[in-house]
N, C-alpha and C positions, 0 to 999 in steps of 0.2 A: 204589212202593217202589223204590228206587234197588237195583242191580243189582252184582253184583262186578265186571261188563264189559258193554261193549256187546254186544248180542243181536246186531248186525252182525258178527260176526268169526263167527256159526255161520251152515255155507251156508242159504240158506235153503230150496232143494231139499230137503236134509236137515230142517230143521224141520218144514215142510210136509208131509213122509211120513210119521209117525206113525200110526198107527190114531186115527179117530174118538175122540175124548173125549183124548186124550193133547198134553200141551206140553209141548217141550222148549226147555230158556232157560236163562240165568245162574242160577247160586244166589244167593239173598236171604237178608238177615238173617231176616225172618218166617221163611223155611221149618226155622224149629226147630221151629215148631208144626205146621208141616204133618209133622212124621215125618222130617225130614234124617236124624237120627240113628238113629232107626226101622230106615229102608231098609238104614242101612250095617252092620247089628248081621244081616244075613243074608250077608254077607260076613264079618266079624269082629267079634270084641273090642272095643268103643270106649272101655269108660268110663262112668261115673255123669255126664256133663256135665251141670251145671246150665245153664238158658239165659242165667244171666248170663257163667259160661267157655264158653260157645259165642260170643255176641257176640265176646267178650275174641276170640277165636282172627279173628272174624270181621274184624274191625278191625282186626288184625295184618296181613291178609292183602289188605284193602282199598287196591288203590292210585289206585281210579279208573279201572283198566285197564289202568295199568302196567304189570301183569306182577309175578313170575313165577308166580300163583296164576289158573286156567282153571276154575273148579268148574260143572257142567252137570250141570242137574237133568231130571227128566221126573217132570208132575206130571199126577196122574190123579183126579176126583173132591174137588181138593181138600186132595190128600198126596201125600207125594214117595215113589216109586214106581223112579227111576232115579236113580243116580250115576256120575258118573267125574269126574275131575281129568286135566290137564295141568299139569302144571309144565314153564318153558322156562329152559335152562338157556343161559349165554351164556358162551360156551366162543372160547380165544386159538386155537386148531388150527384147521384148514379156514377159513380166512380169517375170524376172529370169527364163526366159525356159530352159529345156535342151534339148540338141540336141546330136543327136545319129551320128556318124562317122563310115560306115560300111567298113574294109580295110580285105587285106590279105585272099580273099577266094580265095578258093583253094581246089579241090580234084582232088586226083592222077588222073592220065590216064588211068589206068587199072579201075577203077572205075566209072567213068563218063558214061552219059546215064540213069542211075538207079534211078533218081531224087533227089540223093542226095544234089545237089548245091542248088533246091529249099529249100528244105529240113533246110539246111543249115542259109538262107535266112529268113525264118518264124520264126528259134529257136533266129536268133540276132532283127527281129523284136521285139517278146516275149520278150525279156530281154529288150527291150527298152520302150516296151511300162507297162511292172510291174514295170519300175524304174520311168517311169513319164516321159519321152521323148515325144517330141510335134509331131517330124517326126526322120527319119535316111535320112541323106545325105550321098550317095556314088560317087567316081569318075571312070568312068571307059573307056577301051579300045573303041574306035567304034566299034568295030567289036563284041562285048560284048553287043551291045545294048539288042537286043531281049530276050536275057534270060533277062535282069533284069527288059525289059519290061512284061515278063511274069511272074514274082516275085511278080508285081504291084508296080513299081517304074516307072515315070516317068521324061522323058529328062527339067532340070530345069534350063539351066546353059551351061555355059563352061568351061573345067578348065583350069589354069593358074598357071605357076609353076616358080619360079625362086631358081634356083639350086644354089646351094653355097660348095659344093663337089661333085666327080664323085661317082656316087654307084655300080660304078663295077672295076674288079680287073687291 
């Protein structure tokens, strides 16, 4: 099954250190069956997506590896167990830098504790820094802080959001 990206752009140190039984790799079309959506409904809100507007979204996002869509799964037993995304942003400031967008992580409940979130963390650093990203910018929860200080991110900012639709049902 063809891949959103190459598995090359995740260190593979990082790969390799998972717990027994655990793979971490690009997201695939298939992995709607395996629970994609599943995993990220313990995070948030997603949606009724059928798996034909999952495809849809999927093939939008499909460039071959182009860029700007990074989705990194961690699959356990056969379901998807771990998410996060990278988006890279190419930006005229700091000499056409790119810059890295780290959203949507997420591992189940039954999972959590095992280090996978870092885990998680280091494969979308990886892919940002073999693409030429200067840093990855994330936004997240307060209560979230400490893990992503212990990622080695630190507090840069506040975020700001103006809403223009509700995102729940």
């Amino acid at each position: 099954m063809a891949a959103l990206f190459s598995a090359t752009l995740i260190s593979p140190e990082v790969a390799s250190s998972l717990p027994l039984g655990y793979t971490l790799r690009p997201l695939e079309k298939a992995d709607y069956a395996k629970g994609f959506l599943t995993c990220l409904h313990d995070l948030t809100w997603t949606g009724e997506e059928t798996e034909e507007e999952f495809s849809a979204r999927y093939d939008e996002m499909d460039t071959q590896g182009a860029g700007p869509y990074y989705y990194i799964v961690i699959e356990h037993e056969g379901r998807i167990v771990g998410t996060g995304a990278l988006i890279v942003e190419k930006k005229f400031i700091w000499n056409r830098a790119l810059v890295g967008h780290v959203e949507e992580i997420c591992i189940a409940k039954a999972h959590q504790s095992r280090g996978l979130g870092l885990k998680m963390i280091k494969a979308l650093d990886s892919v940002a820094k073999n693409l030429g990203c200067t840093k990855n910018l994330l936004n997240c929860d307060p209560a979230k802080n400490g893990f992503y200080l212990k990622c080695g991110y630190v507090s840069s900012g506040m975020e700001m959001q103006h809403a223009f639709k509700e995102h729940k049902p």
